[in-house]
C-alpha positions in Angstrom: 23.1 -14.5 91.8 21.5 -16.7 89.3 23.4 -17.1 85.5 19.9 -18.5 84.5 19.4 -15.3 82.3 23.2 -15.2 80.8 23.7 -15.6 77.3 26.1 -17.9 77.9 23.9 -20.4 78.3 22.3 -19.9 74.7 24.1 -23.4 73.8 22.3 -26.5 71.9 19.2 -27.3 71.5 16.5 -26.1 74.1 14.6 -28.8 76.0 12.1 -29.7 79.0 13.7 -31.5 81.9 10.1 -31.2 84.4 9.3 -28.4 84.6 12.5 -26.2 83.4 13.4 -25.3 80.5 17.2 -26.3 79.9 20.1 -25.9 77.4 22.3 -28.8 75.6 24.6 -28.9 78.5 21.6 -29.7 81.3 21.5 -26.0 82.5 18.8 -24.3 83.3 17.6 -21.3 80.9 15.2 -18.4 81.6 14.1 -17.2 78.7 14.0 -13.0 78.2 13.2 -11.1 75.3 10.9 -9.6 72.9 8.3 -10.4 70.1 9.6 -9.0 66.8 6.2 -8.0 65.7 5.5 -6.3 62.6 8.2 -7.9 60.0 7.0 -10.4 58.7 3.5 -9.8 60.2 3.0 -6.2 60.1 0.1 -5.0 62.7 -1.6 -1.9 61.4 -2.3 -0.1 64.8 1.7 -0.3 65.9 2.9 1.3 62.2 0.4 4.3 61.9 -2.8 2.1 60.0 -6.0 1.0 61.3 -6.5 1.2 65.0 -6.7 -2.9 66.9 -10.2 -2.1 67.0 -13.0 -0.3 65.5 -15.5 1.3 67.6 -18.4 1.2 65.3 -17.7 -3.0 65.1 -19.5 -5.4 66.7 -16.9 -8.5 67.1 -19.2 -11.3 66.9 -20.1 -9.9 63.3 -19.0 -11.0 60.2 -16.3 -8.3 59.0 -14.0 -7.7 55.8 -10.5 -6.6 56.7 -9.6 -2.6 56.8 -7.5 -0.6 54.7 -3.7 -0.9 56.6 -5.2 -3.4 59.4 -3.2 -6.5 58.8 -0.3 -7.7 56.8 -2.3 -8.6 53.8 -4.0 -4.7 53.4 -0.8 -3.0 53.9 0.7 -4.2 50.3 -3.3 -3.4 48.7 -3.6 -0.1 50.6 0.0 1.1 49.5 -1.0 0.2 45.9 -3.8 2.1 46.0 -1.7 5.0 47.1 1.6 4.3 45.0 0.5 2.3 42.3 1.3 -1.6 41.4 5.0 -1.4 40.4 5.9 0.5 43.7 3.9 -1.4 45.8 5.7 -4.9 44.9 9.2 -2.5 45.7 8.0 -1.8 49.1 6.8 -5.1 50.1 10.0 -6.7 49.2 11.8 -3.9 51.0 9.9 -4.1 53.9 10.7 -7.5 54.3 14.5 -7.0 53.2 15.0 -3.7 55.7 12.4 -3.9 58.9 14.8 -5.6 60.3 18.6 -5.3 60.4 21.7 -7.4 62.4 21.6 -3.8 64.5 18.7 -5.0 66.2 19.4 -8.2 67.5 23.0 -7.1 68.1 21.0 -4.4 70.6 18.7 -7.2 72.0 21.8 -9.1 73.0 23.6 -5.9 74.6 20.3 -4.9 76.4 20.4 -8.4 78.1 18.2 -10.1 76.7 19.0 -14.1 75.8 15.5 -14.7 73.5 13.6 -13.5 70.4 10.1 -14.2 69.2 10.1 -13.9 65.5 6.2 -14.1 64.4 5.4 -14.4 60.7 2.5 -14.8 58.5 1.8 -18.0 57.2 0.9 -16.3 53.2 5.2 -14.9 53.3 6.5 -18.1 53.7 3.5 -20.4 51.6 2.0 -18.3 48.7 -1.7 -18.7 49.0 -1.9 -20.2 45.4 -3.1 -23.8 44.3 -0.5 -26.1 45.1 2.1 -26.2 47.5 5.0 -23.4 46.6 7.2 -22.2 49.6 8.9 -18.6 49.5 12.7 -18.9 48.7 12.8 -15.2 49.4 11.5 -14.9 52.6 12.7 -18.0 53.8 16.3 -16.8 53.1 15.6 -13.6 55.0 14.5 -15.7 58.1 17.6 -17.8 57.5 19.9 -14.6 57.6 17.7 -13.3 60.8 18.8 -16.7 62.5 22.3 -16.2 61.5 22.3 -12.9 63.6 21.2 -14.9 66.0 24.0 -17.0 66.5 26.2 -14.6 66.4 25.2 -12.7 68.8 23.5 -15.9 70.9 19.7 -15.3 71.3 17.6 -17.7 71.1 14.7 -17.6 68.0 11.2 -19.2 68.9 9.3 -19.4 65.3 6.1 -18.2 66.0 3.2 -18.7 63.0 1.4 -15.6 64.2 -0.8 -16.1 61.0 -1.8 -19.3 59.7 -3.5 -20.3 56.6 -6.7 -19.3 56.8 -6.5 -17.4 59.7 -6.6 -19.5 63.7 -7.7 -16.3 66.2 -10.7 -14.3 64.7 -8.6 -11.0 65.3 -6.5 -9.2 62.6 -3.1 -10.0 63.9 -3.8 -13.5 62.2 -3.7 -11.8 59.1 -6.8 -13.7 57.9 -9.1 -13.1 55.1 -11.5 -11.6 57.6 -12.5 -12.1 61.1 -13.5 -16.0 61.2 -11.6 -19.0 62.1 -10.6 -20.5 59.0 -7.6 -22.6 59.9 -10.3 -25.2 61.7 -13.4 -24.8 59.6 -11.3 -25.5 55.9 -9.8 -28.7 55.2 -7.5 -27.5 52.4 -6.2 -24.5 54.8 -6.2 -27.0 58.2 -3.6 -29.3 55.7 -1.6 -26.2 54.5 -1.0 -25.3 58.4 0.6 -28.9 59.1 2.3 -29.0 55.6 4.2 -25.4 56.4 5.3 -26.5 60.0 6.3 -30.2 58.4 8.3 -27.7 56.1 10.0 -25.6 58.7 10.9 -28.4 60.9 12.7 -30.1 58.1 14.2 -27.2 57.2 15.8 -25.9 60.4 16.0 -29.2 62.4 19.8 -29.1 63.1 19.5 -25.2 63.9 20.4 -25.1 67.8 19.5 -21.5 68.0 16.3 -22.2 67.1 14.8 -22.3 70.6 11.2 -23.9 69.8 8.3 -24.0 67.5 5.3 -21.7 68.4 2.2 -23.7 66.3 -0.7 -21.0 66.5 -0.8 -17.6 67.9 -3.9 -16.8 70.1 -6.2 -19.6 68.6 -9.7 -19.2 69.1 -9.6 -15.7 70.5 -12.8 -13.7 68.8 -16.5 -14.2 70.9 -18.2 -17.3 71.5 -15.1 -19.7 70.0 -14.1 -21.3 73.3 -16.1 -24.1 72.5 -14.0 -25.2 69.9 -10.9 -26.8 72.4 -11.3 -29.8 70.8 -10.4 -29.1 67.0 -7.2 -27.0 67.7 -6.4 -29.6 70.6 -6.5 -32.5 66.9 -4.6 -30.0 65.0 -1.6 -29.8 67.2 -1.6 -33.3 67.9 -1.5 -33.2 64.0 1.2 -30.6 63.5 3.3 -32.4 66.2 3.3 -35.4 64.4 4.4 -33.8 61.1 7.3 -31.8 63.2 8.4 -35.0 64.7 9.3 -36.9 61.1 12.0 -34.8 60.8 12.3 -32.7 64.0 12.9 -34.4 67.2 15.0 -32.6 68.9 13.3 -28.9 69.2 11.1 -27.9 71.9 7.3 -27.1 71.1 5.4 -24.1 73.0 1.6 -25.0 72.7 -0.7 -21.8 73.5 -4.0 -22.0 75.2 -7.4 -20.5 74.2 -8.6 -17.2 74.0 -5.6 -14.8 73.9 -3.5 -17.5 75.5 -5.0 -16.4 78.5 -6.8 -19.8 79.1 -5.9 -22.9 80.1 -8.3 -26.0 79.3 -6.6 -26.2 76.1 -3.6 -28.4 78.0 -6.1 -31.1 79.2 -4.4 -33.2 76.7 -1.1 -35.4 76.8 1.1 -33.1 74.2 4.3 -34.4 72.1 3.5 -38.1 73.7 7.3 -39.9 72.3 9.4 -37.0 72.9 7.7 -35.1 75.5 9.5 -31.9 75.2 6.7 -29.2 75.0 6.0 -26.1 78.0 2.9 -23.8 78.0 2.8 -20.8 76.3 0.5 -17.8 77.7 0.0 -14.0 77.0 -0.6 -12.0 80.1 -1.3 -8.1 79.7 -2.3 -6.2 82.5 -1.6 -8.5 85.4 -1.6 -7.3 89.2 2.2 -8.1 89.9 2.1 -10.9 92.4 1.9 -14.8 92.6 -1.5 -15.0 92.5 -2.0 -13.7 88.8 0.9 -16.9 87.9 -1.5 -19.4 89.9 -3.6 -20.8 87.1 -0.8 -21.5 84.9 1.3 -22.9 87.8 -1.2 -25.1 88.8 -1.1 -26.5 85.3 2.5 -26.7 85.4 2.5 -29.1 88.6 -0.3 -31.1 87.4 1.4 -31.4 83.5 5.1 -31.6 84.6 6.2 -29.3 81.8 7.6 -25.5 82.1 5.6 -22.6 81.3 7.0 -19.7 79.4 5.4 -16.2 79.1 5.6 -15.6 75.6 3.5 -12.3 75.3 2.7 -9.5 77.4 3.5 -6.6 79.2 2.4 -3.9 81.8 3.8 -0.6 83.0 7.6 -0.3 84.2 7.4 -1.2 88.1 4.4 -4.4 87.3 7.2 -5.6 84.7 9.9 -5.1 86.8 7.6 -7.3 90.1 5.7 -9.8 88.0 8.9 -11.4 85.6 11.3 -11.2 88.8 8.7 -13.2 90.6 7.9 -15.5 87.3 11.2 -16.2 87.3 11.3 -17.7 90.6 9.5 -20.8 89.3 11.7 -20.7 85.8 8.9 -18.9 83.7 10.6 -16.7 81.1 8.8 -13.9 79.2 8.6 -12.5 75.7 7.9 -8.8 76.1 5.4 -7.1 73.4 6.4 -5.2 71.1 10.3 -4.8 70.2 9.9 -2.4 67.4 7.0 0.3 66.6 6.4 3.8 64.9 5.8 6.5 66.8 2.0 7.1 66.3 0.7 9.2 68.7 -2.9 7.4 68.3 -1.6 3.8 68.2 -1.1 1.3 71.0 1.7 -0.5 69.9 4.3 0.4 73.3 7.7 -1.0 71.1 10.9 -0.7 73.2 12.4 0.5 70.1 10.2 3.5 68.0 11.0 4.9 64.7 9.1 8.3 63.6 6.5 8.0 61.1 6.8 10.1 57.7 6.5 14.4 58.8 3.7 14.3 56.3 1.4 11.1 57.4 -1.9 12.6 58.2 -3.4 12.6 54.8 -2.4 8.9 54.3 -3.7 8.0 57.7 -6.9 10.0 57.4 -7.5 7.9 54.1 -6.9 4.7 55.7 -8.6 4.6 59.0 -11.4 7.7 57.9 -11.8 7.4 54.3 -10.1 10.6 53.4 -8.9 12.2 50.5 -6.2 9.9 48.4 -3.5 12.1 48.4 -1.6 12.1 44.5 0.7 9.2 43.5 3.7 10.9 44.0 3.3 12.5 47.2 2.4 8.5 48.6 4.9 7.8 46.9 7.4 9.8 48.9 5.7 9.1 52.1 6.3 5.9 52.0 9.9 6.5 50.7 9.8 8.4 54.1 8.7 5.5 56.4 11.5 2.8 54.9 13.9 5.2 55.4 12.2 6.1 59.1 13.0 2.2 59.6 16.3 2.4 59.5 18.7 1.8 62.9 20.4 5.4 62.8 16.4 7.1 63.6 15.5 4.6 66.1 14.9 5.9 69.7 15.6 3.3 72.3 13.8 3.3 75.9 16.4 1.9 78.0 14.3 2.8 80.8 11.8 0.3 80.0 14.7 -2.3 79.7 16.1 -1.4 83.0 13.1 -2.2 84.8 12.5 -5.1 83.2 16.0 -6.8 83.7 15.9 -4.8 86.7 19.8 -3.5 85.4 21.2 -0.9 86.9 18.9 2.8 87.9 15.1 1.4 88.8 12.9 2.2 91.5 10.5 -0.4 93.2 7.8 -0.5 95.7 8.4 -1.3 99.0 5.9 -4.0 98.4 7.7 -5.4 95.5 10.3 -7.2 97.6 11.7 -10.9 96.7 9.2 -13.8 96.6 11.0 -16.8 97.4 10.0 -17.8 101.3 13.3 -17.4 102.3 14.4 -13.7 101.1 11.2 -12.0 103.5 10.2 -12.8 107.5 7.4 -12.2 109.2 6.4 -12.0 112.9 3.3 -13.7 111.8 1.0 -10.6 110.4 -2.4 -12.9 109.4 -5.0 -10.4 108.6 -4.1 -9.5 105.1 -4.2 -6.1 103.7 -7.1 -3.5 102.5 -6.1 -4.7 98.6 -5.3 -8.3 99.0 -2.0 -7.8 97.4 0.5 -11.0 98.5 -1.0 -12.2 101.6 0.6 -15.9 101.5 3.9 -13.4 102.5 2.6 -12.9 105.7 4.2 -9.3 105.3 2.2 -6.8 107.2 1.4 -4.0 103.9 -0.3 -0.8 105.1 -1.9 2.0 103.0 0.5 4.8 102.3 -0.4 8.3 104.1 -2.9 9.6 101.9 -3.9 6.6 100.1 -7.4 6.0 99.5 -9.4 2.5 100.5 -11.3 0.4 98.3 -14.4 1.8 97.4 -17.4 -0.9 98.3 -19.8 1.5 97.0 -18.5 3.2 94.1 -21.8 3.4 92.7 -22.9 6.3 95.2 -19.7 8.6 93.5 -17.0 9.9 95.2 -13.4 9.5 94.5 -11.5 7.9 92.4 -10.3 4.3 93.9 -7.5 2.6 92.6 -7.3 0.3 89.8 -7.7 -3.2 91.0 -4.8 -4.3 88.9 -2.8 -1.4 90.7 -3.3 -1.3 94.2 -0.1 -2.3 95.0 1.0 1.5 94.6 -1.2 2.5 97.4 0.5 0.6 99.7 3.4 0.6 102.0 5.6 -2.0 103.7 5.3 -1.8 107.5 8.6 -3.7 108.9 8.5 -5.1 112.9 11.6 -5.7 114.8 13.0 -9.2 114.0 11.1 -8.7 110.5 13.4 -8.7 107.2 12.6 -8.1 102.8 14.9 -8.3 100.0 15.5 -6.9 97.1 17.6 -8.2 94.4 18.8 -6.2 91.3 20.4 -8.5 88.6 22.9 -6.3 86.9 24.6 -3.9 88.8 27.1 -1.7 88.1 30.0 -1.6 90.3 29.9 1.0 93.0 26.4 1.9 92.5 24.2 3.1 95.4 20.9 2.1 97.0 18.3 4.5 98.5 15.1 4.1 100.8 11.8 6.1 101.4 11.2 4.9 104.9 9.6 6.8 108.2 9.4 5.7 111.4 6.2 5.0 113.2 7.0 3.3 116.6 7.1 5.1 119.6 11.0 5.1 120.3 14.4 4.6 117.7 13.7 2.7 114.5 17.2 0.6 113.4 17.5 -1.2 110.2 20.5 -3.9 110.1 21.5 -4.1 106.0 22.6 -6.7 104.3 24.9 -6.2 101.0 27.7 -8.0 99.4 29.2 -10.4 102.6 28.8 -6.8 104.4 26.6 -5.7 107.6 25.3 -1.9 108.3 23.0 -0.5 110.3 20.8 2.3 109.3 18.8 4.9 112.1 15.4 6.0 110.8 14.2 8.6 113.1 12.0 11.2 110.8 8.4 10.5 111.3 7.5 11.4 107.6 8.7 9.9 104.6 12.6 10.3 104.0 14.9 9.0 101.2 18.3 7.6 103.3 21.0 6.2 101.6 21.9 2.6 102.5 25.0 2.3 104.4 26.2 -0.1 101.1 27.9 0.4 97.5 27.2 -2.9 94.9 29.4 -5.1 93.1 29.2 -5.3 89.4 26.6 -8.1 88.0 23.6 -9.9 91.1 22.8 -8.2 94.1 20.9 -8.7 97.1 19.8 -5.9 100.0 18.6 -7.6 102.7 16.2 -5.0 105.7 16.2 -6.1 109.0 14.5 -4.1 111.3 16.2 -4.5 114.6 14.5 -1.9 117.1 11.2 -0.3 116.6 8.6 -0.1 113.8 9.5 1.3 110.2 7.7 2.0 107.0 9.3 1.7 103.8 7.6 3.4 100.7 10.2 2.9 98.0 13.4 1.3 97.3 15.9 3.2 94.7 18.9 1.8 93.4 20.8 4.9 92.0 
């Protein structure tokens, strides 16, 4: 199995060779990890404040920031709780304790070989006349990168928040909800100055896996035209980077939510060319299709694409980043770290619990509630730094599982291997009622009890499946001479693999399986679903299971690796 993931590899300097990414030594690297949100660009809605978006709000109108929304009203909204002298406490220790060496040292034992580290533009360049950089903060990002190497994960600096504000949306951190990084000169110059900054500053840091310019640019309504002006301030940023920083690789983001891309009609980082595509993908359908537009800008650009936000449930993680991975795209999973707020959104792998006594603070924040006294804020807050800390933190390991596909995870049937050569077909052509993988050829059935697209759901009647999610309605129907297979990446020795199949031919149904240089065969007779345990046992690290079906006609619901 592939050592593309191994932290091993985390050696020199990333760079493009095509369209992988690859480390000092030549070898190719697949990036996995997560976006360490909410340091040093807290979001309100993932840390008990403001939810993403407010109801009452019409996007395309002008709008003030909210109490607890952003970075910049955390500080105001806890001095209007706690007072001035305590809020400039908490804001240093925010910065000083969100994050510890505990947490990248888990990142690293989880698996994972990357970590995004967004920051706000204001914690690193004070928003004050002239140019005066933040010794502080810098340090603490300097420390952060240290833990890095130690434990050998890769950093990509991403400015989540740049002067003036680059997406519309409050995870910029701007002063409100325009697009000031493109519109002000002074804060357009600032942007370039702060990355000219960086690069000199960390240009001989080989951890430092790449330079993120803008987060999201242009996301808010009706800013799509502007492709051109962020298109001239990368060009412009690139050109600052590469006076003193030739050697790191740059991940350019499209348009609106990174979800778009025109914005790489454009020849990028022209004398060093070392620059992939960097998109955000929530909510995908877990198949090739939902990778096609950015392939197909891969191919035509020559250059790597990397996945550097996102997320879905357990199994579409699990399907979607296996299949990514295929073509050398690695992901950045949203959110590593976020408080356990019943009303928020913010999914973190890792969630600490929120003070017993928030709901006064967050019924004056989002509601305008009563201001609870000075020193009952006070000790709140004490409460959520101390929350913070490594010993209260509960992990999902779960959601890691699935997502490195390591050890216990269950997938679809339908979720088999992508490349051409891991599945066979006797030549199945007609699709499938969801249109989930056709180009396999597979022949995918609905499950017993499934229901069919609806083609007139306005007339009522039941609930039809997400479009996003139909691949859980469906089941794999496997022919003689037809074979899948289903790789798990890190295995524990001796573990066990499980199948829902049934049979549905007229006479015995015989799978031939395929594990570790070893051949079984497995009898399906029951003509409704049964779990059957493979005839196999896995060695410790990349495995394969290969289904053959050698007589008859079987169905296979699930695979479970125990």
């Amino acid at each position: 199995m592939s050592d593309k993931y191994s932290r091993d590899r985390v050696r020199g300097f990333l760079h493009t060779d095509g369209r992988r990414i690859v480390n000092g030594d030549g070898e190719t690297v697949i990036l996995r990890g997560w976006g360490l949100g909410n340091w040093l660009n807290p979001e309100g809605f993932m840390i008990g404040g403001s939810p993403l978006m407010d109801p009452r709000m019409d996007p395309r109108m002008f709008a003030l920031p909210r109490r607890f929304d952003r970075g910049r009203m955390m500080i105001p909204t806890v001095r209007e709780l706690c007072g001035t002298a305590y809020a400039k406490e908490f804001e240093h220790r925010w910065i000083h304790e969100y994050v510890s060496e505990e947490d990248i040292k888990l990142m690293a034992e989880l698996g994972n070989n990357s970590v995004r580290v967004p920051f706000s533009s204001r914690l690193l360049l004070d928003e004050e006349p002239g140019i005066h950089f933040n010794e502080d903060t810098f340090q603490m990002l300097d420390q952060l990168l240290d833990w890095c190497e130690k434990y050998r994960v890769y950093a990509i600096l991403d400015m989540h928040g740049a002067p003036g504000g680059q997406s519309g949306l409050a995870c910029d951190d701007g002063i409100d909800n325009r697009t000031h990084t493109y519109e002000e000169p002074e804060s357009r110059n600032r942007t370039v100055l702060l990355w000219e900054h960086i690069a000199e500053r960390y240009k001989d840091r080989r951890i430092v896996g790449g330079y993120d310019f803008l987060n999201e640019p242009i996301s808010g309504p009706d800013m799509e035209e502007r492709i051109d002006e962020v298109q001239a301030l990368y060009d412009d940023i690139i050109t600052g980077i590469r006076k003193y920083d030739r050697n790191h690789l740059l991940t350019i983001e499209g348009e609106v939510f990174s979800g778009g891309t025109r914005m790489f009609e454009h020849d990028f980082d022209p004398e060093c060319n070392n620059w992939c595509i960097h998109t955000h993908f929530y909510g995908f359908s877990p198949e090739r299709k939902d990778l096609y537009r950015y392939l197909d800008a891969s191919l035509r650009h020559n250059v790597p694409v990397w996945i550097g936000e996102g997320g879905s449930d357990l199994t579409g993680n699990a399907i979607y980043y296996d299949i990514a991975s295929e073509f050398d795209m690695g992901f950045s999973v949203w959110v590593w770290k976020s408080a356990m707020d019943e009303d928020g959104n913010g999914a973190g792998l890792v969630k600490y619990p929120l003070p017993k006594n928030w709901a006064p603070v967050k019924a004056f924040i989002a509601e305008g509630g009563p201001r609870p006294s000075y020193e009952e804020s006070k000790k709140i807050f004490d409460e959520m730094l101390e929350n913070m800390k490594p010993e209260y933190r509960v992990v999902d390991e779960e959601r890691s599982r699935y997502l490195l596909r390591k050890g216990s995870f269950t997938l679809p049937a339908v979720g088999f291997d992508d490349p051409e050569e891991t599945h066979r077909s006797n030549g199945w052509i007609y699709g499938n009622a969801f249109g989930y993988r056709p180009e396999s050829g597979m022949k995918m059935v609905l499950r017993p009890g499934a229901l069919p697209p609806a083609f007139h759901s306005f007339m009522g009647g039941p609930r039809r499946p997400d479009p996003t999610e139909s691949w859980r309605s469906l089941c794999l129907e496997l022919r003689t001479g037809e074979f899948v297979q289903y790789s798990i990446r890190h295995a524990e020795a001796g573990q066990t693999v499980e199948i829902e199949a049934r049979n549905v031919g007229a006479g015995p149904a015989v799978l031939q399986v395929r594990c570790c240089g070893t051949k079984a065969q497995l009898v399906v007779g029951a003509k409704e679903a049964k779990v059957y345990t493979l005839p196999v046992t896995l060695a410790e690290g990349g495995n394969s299971v290969r289904l053959e079906t050698c007589a008859g006609t079987v169905q296979l619901d699930t695979i479970i690796f125990k």
